[in-house]
C-alpha positions as CSV (number, residue, x, y, z in Angstrom):
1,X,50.8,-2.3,54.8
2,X,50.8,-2.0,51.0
3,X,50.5,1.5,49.5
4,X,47.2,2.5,48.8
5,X,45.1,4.6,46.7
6,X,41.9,6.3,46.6
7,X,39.6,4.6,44.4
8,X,36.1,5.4,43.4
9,X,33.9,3.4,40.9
10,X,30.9,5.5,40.1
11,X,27.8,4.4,37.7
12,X,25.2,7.0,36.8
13,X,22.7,5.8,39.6
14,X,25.1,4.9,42.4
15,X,28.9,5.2,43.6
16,X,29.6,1.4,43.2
17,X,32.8,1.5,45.2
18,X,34.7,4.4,47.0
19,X,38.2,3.1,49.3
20,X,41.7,2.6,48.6
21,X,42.9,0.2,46.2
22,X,46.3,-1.5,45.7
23,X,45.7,-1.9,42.2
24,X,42.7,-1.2,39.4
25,X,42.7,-3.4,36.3
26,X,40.7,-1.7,33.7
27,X,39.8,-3.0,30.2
28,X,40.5,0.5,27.9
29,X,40.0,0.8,24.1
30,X,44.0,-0.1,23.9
31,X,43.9,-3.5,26.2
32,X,44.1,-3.9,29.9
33,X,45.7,-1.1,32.0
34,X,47.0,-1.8,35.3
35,X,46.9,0.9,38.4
36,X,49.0,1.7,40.7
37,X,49.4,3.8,43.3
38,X,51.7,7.1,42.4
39,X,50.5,6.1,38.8
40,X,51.5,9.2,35.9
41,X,48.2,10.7,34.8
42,X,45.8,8.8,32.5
43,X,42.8,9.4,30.4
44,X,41.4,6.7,28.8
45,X,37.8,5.4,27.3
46,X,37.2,2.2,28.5
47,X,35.3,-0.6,26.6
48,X,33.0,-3.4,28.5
49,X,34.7,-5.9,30.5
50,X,35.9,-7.0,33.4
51,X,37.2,-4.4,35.8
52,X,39.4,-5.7,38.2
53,X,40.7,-4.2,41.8
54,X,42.4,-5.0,45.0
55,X,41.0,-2.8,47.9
56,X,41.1,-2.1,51.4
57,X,38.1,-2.9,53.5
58,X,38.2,-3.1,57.5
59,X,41.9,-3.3,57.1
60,X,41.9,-6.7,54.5
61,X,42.8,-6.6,51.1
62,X,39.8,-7.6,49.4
63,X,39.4,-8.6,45.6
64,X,36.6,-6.6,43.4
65,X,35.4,-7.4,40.1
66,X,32.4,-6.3,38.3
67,X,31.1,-6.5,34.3
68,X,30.9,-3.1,32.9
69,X,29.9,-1.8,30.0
70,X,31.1,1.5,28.1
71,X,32.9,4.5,30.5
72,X,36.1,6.2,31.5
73,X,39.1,5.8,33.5
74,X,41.2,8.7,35.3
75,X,44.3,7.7,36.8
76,X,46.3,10.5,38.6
77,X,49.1,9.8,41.3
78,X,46.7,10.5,44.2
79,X,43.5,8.9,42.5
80,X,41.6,6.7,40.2
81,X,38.0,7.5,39.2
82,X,36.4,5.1,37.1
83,X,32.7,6.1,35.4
84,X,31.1,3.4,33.5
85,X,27.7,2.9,32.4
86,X,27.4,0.3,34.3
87,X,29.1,-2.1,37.4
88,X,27.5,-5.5,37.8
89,X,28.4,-7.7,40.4
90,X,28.3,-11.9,40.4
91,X,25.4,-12.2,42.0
92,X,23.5,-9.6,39.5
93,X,23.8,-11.6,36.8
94,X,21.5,-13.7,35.4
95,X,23.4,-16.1,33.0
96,X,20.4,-17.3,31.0
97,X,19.7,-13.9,29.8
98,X,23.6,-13.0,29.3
99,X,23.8,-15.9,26.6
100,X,20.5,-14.7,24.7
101,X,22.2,-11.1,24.9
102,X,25.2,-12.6,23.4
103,X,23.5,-14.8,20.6
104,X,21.1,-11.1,19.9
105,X,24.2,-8.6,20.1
106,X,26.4,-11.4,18.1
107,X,23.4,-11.4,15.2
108,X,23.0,-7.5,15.5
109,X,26.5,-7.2,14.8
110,X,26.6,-4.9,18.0
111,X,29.7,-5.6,19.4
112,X,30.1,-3.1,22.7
113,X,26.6,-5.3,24.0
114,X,28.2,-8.5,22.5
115,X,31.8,-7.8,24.7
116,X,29.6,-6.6,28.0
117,X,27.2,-10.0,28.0
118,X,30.5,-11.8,27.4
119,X,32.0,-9.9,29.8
120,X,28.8,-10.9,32.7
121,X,29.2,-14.8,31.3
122,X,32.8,-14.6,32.0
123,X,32.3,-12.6,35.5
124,X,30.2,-15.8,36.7
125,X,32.6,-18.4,35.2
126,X,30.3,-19.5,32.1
127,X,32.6,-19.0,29.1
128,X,30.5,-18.1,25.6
């Protein structure tokens, strides 16, 4: 069995995900940062994106990926705690809407909503 480690995804409404995880992916202000288990520590602000994770459920390793907007990553060698505004799935999208929140961010110059409704369009394969 691969080394695990314990991973929780929280929003401010609900805990989104909380398991072990071979690996987090995270989108931070400096670029994707990979997690792995016995990781050295790591603070980091995290920009919207596509967060990325490979966790244990019923004893399959499982793939997890959810848009998320603005938050924070914590990596320490025994955990990963990931807060972000918010965690959408696939099936939470609605892709219309995401392209008239890109076109409206893109105009408003607002560029954290212009990478999350880019981030939702690439989640459920529609490239902006």
């Amino acid at each position: 069995m691969a080394s695990t480690v314990p991973f929780t995804l929280i929003t401010p409404s609900e805990i989104v995900f909380q398991g072990e995880a071979e690996l987090v992916i995270a989108v931070t202000t400096e670029g994707e940062e990979g997690i792995l288990p016995h990781h050295a520590p790591l603070l980091a602000a995290l920009r919207p994106g596509i967060l990325r994770a490979n966790v244990r459920r019923d004893g399959a390793t499982e793939r997890l990926e959810r848009a998320t907007g603005r938050g924070f990553i914590q990596a320490l060698p025994d955990r990963v705690t990931v807060l972000v505004d918010e965690a959408l799935r696939f099936e939470d999208v609605d892709v219309a809407r995401a392209k008239e929140e890109l076109a409206a961010a893109a105009g408003a110059g607002d560029r954290a909503a212009e990478a999350f409704a880019a981030a939702k369009l690439r989640l459920t394969g529609h490239q902006q």
